[in-house]
N, CA, C and O atoms as CSV, one atom per row, in Angstrom:
chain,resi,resn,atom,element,x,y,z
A,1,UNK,N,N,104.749,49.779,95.114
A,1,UNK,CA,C,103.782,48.847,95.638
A,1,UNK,C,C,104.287,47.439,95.394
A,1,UNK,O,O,105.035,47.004,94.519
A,2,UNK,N,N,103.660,46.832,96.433
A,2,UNK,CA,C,104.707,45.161,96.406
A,2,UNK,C,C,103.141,43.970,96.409
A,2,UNK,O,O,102.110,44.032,97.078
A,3,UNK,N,N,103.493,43.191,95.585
A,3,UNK,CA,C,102.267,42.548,95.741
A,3,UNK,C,C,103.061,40.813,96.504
A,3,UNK,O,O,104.122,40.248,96.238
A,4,UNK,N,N,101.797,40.411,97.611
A,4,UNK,CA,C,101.864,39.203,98.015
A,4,UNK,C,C,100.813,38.218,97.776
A,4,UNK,O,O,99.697,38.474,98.226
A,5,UNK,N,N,101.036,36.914,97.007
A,5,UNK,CA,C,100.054,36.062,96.917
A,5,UNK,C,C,100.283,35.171,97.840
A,5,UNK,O,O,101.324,34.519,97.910
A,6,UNK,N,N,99.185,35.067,98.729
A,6,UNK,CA,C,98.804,34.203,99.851
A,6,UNK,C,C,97.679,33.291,99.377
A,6,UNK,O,O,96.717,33.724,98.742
A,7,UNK,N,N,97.852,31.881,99.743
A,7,UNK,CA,C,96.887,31.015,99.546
A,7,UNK,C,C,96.374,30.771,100.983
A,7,UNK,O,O,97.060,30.038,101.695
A,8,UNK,N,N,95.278,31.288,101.466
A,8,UNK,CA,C,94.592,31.045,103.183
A,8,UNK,C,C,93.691,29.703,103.323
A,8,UNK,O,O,92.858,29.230,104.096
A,9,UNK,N,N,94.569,29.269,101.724
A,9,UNK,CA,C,93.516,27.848,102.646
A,9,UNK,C,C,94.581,26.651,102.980
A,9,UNK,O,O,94.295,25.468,102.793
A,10,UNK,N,N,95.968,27.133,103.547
A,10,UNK,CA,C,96.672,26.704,103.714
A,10,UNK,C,C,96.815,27.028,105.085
A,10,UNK,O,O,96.269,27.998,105.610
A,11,UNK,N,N,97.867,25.863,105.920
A,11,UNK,CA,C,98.362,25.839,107.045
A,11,UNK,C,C,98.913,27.081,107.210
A,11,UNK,O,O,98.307,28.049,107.669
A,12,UNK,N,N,100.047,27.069,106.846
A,12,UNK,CA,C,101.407,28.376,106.218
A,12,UNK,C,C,100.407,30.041,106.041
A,12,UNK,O,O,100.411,31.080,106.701
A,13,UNK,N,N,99.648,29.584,104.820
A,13,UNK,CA,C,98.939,30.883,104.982
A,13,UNK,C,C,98.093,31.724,105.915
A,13,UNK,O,O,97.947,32.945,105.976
A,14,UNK,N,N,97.488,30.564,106.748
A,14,UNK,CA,C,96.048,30.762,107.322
A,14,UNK,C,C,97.012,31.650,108.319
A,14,UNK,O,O,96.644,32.741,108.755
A,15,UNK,N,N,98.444,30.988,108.669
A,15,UNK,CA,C,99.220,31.433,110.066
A,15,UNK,C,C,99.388,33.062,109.512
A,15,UNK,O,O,98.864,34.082,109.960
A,16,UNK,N,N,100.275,32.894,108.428
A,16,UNK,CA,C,101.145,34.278,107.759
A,16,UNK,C,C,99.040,35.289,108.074
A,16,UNK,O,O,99.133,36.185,108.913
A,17,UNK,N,N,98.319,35.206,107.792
A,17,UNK,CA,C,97.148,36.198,107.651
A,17,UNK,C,C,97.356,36.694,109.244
A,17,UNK,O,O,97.419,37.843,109.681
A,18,UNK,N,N,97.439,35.431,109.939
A,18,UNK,CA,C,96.492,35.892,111.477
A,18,UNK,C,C,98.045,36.476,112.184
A,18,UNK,O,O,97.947,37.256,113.131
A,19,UNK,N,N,99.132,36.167,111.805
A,19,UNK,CA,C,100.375,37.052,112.224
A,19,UNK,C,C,99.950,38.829,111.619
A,19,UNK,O,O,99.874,39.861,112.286
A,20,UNK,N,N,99.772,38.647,110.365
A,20,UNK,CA,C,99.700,39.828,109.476
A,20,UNK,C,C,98.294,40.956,109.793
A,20,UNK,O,O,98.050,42.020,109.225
A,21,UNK,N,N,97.751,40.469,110.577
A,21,UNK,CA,C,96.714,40.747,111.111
A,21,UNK,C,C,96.813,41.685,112.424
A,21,UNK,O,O,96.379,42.812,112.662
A,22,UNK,N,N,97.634,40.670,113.246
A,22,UNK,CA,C,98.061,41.232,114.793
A,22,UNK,C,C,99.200,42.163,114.928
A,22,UNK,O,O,99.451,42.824,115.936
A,23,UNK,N,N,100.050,42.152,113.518
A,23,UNK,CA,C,100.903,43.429,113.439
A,23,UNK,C,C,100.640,44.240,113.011
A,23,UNK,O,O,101.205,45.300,113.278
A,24,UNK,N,N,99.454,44.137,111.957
A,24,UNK,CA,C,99.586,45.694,111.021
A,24,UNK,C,C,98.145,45.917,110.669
A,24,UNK,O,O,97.899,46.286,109.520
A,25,UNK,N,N,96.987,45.704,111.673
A,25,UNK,CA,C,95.939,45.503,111.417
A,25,UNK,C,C,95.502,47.570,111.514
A,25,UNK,O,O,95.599,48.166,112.586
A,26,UNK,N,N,95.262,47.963,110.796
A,26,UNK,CA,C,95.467,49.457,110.782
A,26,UNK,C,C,96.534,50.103,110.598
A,26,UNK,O,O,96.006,51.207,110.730
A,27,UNK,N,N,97.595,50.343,110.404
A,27,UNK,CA,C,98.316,50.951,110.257
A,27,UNK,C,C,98.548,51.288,108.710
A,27,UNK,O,O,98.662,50.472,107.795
A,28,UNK,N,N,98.585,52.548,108.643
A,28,UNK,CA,C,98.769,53.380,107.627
A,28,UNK,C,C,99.565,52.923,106.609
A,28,UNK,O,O,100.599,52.455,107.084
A,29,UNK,N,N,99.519,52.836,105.051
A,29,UNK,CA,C,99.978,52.420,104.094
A,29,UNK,C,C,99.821,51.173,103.782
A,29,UNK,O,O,99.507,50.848,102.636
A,30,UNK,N,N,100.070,50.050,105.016
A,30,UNK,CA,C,99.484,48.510,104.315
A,30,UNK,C,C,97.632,48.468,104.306
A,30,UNK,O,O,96.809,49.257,104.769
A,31,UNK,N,N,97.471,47.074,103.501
A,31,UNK,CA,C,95.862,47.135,103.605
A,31,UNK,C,C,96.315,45.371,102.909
A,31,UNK,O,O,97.395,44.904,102.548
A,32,UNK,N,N,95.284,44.939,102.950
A,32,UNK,CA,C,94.932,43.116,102.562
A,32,UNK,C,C,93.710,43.890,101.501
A,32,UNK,O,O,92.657,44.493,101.711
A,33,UNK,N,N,94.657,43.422,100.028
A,33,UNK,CA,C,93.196,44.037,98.658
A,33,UNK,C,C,93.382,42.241,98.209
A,33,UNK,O,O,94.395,41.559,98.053
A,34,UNK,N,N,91.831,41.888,98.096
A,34,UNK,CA,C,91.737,40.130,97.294
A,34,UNK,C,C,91.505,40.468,95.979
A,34,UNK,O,O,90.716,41.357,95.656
A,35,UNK,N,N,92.432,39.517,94.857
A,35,UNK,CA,C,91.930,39.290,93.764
A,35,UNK,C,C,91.762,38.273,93.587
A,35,UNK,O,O,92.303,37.455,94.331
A,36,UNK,N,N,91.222,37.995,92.893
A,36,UNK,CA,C,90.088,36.688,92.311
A,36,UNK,C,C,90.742,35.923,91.078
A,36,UNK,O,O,91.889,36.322,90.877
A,37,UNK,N,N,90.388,35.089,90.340
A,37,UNK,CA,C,91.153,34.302,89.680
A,37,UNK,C,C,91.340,35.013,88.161
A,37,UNK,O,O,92.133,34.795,87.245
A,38,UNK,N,N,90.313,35.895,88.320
A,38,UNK,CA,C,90.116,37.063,86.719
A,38,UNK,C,C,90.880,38.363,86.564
A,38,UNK,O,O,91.012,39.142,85.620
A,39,UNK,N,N,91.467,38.328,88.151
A,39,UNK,CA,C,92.388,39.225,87.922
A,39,UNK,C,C,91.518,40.980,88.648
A,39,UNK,O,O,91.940,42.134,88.572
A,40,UNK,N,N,90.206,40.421,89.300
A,40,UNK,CA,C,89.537,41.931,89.792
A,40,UNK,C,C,89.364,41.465,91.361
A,40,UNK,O,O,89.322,40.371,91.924
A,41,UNK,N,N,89.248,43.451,91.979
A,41,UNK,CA,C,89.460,43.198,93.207
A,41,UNK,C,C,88.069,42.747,93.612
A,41,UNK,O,O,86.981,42.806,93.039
A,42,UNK,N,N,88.558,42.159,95.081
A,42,UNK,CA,C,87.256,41.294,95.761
A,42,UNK,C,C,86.947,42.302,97.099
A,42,UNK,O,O,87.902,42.724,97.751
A,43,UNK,N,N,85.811,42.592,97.397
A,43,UNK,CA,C,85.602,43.539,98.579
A,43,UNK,C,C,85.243,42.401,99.625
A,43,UNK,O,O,85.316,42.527,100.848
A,44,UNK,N,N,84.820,41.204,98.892
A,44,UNK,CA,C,84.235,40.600,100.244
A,44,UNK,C,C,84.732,38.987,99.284
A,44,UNK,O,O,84.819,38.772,98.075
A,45,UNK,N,N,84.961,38.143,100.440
A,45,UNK,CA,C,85.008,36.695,99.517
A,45,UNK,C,C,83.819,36.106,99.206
A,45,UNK,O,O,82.918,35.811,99.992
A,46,UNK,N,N,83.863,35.908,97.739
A,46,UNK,CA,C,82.916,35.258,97.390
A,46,UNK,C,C,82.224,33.428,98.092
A,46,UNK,O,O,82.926,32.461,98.389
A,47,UNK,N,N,81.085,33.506,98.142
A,47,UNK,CA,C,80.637,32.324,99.038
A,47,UNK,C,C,80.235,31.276,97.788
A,47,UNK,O,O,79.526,30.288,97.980
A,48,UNK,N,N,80.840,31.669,96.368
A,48,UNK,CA,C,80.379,30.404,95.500
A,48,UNK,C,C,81.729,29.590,95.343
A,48,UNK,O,O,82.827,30.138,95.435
A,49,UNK,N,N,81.587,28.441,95.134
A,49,UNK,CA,C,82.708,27.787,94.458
A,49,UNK,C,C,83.874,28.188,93.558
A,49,UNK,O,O,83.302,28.732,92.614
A,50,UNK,N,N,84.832,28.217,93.380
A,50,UNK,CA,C,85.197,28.549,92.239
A,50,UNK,C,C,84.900,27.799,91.196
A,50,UNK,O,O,84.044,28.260,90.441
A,51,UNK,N,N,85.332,26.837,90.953
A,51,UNK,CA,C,85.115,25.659,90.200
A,51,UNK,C,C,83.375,25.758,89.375
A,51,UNK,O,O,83.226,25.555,88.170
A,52,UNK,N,N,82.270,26.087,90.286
A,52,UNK,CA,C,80.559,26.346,89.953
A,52,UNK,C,C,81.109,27.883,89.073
A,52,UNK,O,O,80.795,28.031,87.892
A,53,UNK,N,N,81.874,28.859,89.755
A,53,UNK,CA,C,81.856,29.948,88.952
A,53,UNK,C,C,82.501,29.371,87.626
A,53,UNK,O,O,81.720,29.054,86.729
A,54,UNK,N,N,83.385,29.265,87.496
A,54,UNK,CA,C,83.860,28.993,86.038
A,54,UNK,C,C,83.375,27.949,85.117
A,54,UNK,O,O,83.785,27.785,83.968
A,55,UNK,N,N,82.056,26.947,85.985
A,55,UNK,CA,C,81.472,26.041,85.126
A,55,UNK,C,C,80.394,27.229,83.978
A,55,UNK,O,O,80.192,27.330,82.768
A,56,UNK,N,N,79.934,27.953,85.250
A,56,UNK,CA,C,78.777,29.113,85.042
A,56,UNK,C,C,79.089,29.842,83.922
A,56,UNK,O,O,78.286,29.951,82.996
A,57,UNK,N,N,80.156,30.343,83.912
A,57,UNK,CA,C,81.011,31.212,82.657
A,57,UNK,C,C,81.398,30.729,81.627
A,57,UNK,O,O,81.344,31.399,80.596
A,58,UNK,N,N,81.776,29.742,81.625
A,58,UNK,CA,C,81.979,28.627,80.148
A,58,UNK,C,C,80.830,28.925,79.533
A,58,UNK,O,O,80.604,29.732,78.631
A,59,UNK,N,N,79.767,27.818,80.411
A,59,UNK,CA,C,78.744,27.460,80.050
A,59,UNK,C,C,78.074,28.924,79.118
A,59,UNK,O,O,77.857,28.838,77.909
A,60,UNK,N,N,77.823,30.153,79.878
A,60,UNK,CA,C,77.114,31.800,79.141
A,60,UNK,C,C,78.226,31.645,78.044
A,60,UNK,O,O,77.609,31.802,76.990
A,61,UNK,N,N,79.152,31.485,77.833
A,61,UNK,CA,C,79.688,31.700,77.203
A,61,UNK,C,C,79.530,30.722,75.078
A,61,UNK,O,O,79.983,31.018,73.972
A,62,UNK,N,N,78.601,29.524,75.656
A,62,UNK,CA,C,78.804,28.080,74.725
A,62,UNK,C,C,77.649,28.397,73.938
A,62,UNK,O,O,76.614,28.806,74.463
A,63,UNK,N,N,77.795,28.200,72.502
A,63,UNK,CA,C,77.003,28.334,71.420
A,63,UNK,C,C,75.931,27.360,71.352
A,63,UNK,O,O,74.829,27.515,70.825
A,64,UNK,N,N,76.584,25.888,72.210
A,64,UNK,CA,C,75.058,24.974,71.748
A,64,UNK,C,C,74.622,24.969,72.952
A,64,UNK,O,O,74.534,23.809,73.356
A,65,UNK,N,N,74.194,26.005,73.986
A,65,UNK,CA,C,73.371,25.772,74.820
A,65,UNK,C,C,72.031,26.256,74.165
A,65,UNK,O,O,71.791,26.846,73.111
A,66,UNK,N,N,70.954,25.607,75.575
A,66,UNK,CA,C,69.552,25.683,75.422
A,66,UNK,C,C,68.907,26.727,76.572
A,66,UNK,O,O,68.887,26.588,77.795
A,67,UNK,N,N,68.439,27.715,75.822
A,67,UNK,CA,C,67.253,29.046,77.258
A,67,UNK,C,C,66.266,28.381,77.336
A,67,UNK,O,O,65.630,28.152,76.307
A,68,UNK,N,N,65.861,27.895,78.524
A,68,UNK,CA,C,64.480,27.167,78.910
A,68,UNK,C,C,63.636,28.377,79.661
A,68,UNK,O,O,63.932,29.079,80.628
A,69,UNK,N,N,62.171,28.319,78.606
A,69,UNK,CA,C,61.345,29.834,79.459
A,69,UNK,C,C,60.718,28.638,80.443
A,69,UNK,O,O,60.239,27.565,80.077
A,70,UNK,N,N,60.846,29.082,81.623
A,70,UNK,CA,C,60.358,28.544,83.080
A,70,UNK,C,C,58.518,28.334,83.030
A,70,UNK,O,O,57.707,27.792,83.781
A,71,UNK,N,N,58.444,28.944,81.966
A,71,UNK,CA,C,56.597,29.171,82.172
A,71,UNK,C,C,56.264,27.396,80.716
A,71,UNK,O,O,55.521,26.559,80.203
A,72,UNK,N,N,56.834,27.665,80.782
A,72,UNK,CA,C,56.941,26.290,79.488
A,72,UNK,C,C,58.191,25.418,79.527
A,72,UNK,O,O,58.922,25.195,78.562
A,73,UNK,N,N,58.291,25.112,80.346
A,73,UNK,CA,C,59.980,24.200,80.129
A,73,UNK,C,C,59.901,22.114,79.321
A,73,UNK,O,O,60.693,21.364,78.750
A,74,UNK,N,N,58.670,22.061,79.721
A,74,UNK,CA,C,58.516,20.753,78.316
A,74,UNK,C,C,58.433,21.470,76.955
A,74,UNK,O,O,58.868,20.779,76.034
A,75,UNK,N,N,58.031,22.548,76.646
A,75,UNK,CA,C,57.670,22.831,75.251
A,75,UNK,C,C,58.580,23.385,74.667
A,75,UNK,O,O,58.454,23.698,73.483
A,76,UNK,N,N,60.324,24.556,76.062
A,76,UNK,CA,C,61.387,24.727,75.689
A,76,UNK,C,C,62.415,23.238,75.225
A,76,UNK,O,O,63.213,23.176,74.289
A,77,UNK,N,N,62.161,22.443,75.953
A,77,UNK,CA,C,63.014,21.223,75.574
A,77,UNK,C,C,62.516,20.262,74.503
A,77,UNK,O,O,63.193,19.254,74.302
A,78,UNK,N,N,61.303,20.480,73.727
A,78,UNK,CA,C,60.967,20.222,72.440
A,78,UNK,C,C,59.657,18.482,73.378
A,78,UNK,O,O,59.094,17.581,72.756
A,79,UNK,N,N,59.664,18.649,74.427
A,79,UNK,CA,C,59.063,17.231,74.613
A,79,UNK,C,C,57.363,16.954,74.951
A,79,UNK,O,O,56.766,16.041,75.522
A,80,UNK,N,N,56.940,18.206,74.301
A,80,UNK,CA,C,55.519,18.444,74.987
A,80,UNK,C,C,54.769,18.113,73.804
A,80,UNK,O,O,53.538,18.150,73.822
């Protein structure tokens, strides 16, 4: 198995897809599999940012954040 990294948000790439497309769009043994920046496959492209995803993941990830319960959010942020 041979792996190709294509960037499609490029001139170069966008072409190499829509060539790669009109030659081998079915044919047995090739297939177009996306991975993502974490290294897992993508069935469909994601419609978030990347940049919002990995703010998102830090962030779950950070010890001095704050859980605001939605039913009280002055009394979660200490200002009520």
């Amino acid at each position: 198995m041979t792996t190709i990294k294509i960037n499609e948000q490029t001139k170069t790439g966008k072409a190499f897809m829509a060539m790669f497309e009109a030659f081998f769009k079915g044919v047995e043994g090739i297939e177009v599999v996306e991975i993502d920046d974490y290294g897992q496959v993508n069935e469909e492209r994601s419609t978030y940012n990347p940049e919002f995803v990995d703010m998102v993941l830090k962030s779950a990830k950070d010890k001095n954040s704050t859980e605001i319960n939605p039913k009280d959010v002055w009394g979660s942020l200490g200002l009520k």
